[in-house]
N, C-alpha and C positions, 0 to 999 in steps of 0.2 A: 572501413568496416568490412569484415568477413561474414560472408554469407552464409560458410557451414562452419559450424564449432572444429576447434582445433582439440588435440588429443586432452589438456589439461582442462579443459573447458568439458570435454564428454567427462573425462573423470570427476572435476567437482561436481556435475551432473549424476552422474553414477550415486556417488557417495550420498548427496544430499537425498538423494528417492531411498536408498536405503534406509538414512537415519530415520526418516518422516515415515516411513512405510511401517516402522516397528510400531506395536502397541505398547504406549505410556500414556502416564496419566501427564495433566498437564504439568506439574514442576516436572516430571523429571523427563518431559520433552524440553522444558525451557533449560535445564541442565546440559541435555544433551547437543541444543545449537549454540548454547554459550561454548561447550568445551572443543565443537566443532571450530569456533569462531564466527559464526556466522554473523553477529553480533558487530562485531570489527571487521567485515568484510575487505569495506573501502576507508578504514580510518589509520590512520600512521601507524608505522610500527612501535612509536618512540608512547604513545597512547593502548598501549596492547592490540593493535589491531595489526592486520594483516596487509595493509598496502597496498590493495588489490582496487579495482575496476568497478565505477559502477554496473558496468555490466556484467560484472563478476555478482555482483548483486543481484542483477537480473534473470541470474541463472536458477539462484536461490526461491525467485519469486515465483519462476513458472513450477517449480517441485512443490514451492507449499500451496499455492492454489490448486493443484493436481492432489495434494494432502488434505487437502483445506485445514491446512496451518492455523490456530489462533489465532487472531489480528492483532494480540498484544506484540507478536512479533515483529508485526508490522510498523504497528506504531514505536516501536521503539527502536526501530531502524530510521524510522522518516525523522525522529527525533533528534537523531545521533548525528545525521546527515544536516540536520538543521544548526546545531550548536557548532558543526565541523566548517559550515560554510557559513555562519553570519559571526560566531564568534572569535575571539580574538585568543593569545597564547594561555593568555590567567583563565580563562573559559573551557579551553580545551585541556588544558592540567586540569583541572576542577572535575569535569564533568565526563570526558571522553575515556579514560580508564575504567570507571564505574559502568559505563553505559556497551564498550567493547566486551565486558568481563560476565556481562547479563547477571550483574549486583546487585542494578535497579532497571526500571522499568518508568517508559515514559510514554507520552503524547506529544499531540503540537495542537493551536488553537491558532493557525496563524492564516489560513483562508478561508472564506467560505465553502460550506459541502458542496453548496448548488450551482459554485461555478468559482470552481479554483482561480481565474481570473481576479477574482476581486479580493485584494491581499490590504485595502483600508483596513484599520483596526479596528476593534470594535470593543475595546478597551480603552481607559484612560488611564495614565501617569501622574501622578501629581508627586510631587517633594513630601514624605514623611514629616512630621514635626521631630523628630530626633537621628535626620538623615538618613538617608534609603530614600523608596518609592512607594507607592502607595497606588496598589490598583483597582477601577472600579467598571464594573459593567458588565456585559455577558457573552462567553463562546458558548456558539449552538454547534450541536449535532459533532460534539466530540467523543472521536471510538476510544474505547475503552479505559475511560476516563474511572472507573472505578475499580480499575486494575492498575492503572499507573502509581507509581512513587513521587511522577514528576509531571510537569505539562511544559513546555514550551510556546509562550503566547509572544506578540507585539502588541505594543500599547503607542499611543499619539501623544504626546506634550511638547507644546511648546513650537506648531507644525511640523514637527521630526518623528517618526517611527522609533522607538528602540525595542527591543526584546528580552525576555525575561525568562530564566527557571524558575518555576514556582514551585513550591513542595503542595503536594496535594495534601496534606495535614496543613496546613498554614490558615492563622485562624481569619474567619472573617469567609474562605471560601467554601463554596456550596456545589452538592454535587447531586443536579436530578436526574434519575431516566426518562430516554422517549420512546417511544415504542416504533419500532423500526420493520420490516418482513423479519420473518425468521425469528434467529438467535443473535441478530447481529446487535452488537453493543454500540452503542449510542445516546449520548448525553448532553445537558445543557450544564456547564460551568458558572456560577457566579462570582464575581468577584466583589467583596462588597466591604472598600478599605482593607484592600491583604495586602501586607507588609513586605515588602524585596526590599533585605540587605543590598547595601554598595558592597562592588568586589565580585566575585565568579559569578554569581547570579543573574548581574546583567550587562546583556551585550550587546550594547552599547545603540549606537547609531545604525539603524537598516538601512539600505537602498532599495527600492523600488525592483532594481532588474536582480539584485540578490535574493531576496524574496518572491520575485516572481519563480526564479531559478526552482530553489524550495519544491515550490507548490510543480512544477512540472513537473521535477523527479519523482513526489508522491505520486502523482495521474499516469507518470511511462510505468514505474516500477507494480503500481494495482493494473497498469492494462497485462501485463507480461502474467502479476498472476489470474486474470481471466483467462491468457492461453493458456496456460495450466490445467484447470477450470476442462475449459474446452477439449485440452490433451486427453484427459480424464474420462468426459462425458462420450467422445468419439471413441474409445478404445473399450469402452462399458459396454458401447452401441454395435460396433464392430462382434465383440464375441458373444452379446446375446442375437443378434440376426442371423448367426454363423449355425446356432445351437437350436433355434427355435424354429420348427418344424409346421409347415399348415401347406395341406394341399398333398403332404407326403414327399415334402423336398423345402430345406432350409428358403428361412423368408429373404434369404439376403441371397438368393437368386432371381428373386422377382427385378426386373428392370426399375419398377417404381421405388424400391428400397435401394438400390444400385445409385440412382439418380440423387434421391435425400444423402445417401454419405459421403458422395462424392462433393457435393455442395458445403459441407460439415468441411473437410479438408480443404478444399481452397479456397473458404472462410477462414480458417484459421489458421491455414498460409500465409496469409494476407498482413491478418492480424502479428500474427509472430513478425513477420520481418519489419512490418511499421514501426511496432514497438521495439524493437532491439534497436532500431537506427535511433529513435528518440534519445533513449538509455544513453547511446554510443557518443552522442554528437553533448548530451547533456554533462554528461562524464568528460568531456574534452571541455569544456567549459563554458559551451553556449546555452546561453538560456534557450534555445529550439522551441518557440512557444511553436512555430508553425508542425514541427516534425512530432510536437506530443499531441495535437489538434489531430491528426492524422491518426497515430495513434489510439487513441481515446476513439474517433470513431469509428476504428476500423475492429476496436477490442468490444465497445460495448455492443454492437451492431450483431456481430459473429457470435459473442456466450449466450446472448437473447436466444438469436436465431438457431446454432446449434445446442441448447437445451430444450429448447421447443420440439424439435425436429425427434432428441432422442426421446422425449417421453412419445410423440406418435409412434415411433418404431417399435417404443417397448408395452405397444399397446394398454391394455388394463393394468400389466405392470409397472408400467410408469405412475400410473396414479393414485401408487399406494405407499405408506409414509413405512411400509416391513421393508422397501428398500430405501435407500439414500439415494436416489440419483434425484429426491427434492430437495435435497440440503447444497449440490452441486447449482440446483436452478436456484434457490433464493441466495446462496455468495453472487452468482452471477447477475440479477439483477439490480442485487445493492449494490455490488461494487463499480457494477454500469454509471450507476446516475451518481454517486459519491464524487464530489469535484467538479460533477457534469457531467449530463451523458453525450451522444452523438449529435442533438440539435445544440446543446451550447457548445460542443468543443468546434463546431462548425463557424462560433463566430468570433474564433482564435485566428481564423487562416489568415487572417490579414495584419498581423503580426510576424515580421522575417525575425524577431529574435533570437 
């Protein structure tokens, strides 16, 4: 694992702050990372994707937290990533074209929010009466489930896990909101007898440490974009401190403001290199539950702490909704604790996988 980005690495960096940096509305930002590719990042070339790195992902992640990117994005990267690593060939012809191409749009319902660790189903399988599946039961606190085309769930029959594409039209499923901070999307899924064809739909048999896999790539890739996030809120802080005048000489000569952003940075030093080695070591094929634990609370710990830090800096104007630097604090809160925040990723550590 390399420490500092290499030249193709600044440049997909480059490019991705531009593209996210322009003003659009949301389709034709979601036009614009499909045509980038962003979409196919890490998925085969032979699948319209690009072939690349999940940490070629991860680059992408700290630009759109730094953007604050939609989360449909997200979620349909962690989806694409899910059907690439638990599905089989008939799966990935099926589904991986469509999903590289940003045709359609997905989710996944395959861990808990409140602590990615726990990857039991909470779904049932049963055998259809005229072949297929048949599933019943509820995913909670699913993002952007009313923007998906698609959801990616696990179900339990028979003591085996398998996995399923669900069309979110598919009759029989129910789709409510929960009220969450902010604007973040979140919802509870029912399932109540929804029909899954045999064939591309479902994939098949899970494992335990495949799944687990899963669920850390979503927790590394959201910590990378809370340093994003962070990137963001420390470079806001940096040139309002720089600008803003009391006493008759900029505040970001006082020692005491000196001391807060210096804290902001090697905070988010911290964070950035935990999470890129997560990414790095998960993209090589290990499940790294211990290196995304690390991760996770070195990410959530740091966007708490440095957007705390920048609304004190930014005095009175911190605590007014005519700027955004609150839309920077509540991504960084929810995407803290989504998965788990710093006291559950803390009781990952005793896991070497």
């Amino acid at each position: 694992m390399r420490l500092l980005p290499d030249q193709d690495e600044q440049d997909l960096s480059s490019m991705l702050r531009k593209l996210l940096a322009t003003d659009r509305t949301p389709q034709s930002l979601w036009a614009a990372l499909a045509d980038a590719g962003v979409f196919g990042l890490t998925l085969p070339e032979q699948y319209g994707g690009s072939g690349g790195t999940l940490s070629d992902l991860g680059i992408f992640c700290v630009e759109a937290g730094r953007a604050l990117c939609p989360t449909i994005v997200h979620s349909t990267v962690q989806a694409a990533l899910a059907v690439h690593l638990l599905g089989g060939p008939q799966q990935h012809a099926a589904w991986l074209p469509l999903l590289s191409s940003g045709s359609i749009s997905a989710t996944t319902g395959l861990w808990s929010a409140r602590n990615s660790a726990m990857i039991t189903p909470t779904l049932l399988a049963c055998p259809g009466p005229d072949g297929g599946w048949r599933l019943r039961g509820t995913a909670d606190f699913v993002a952007d489930a009313d923007l998906a085309d698609h959801i990616v769930v696990s179900a339990a029959t028979d003591g085996r896990t398998m996995g399923f594409v669900v069309d979110m039209r598919a009759p029989g499923l129910r789709v409510e909101p929960l009220q969450l901070m902010g604007a973040h999307r979140s919802f509870c899924v029912r399932f109540d007898d929804v029909p899954v064809a045999d064939g591309p739909a479902v994939l098949a048999d899970i494992a335990d440490s495949d799944l687990r896999r899963v669920a850390n790539a979503a927790v590394a890739l959201l910590s990378l974009d809370l340093v994003g996030v962070g990137e963001a809120v420390l470079q806001r802080t940096v040139d309002y401190t720089t600008t803003r005048r009391q006493f008759g000489r900029p505040i970001a000569s006082f020692q005491a403001a000196q001391h807060l952003v210096a804290n902001m940075h090697i905070a988010l030093a911290a964070a950035r290199l935990a999470a890129q080695s997560a990414v790095f070591w998960i993209g090589k094929g290990r499940t790294a539950t211990r290196e995304t634990a690390i991760a996770r609370m070195h990410a959530a710990t740091a966007a708490k702490s440095i957007t705390l830090d920048a609304h004190q800096l930014h005095g009175g104007m911190g605590y007014v909704v005519e700027t955004d630097l609150h839309l920077f604090s509540e991504r960084a809160r929810v995407l803290a604790t989504l998965g788990g925040g710093a006291d559950i990723a803390a009781t990952w550590l005793e896991d070497n996988g």
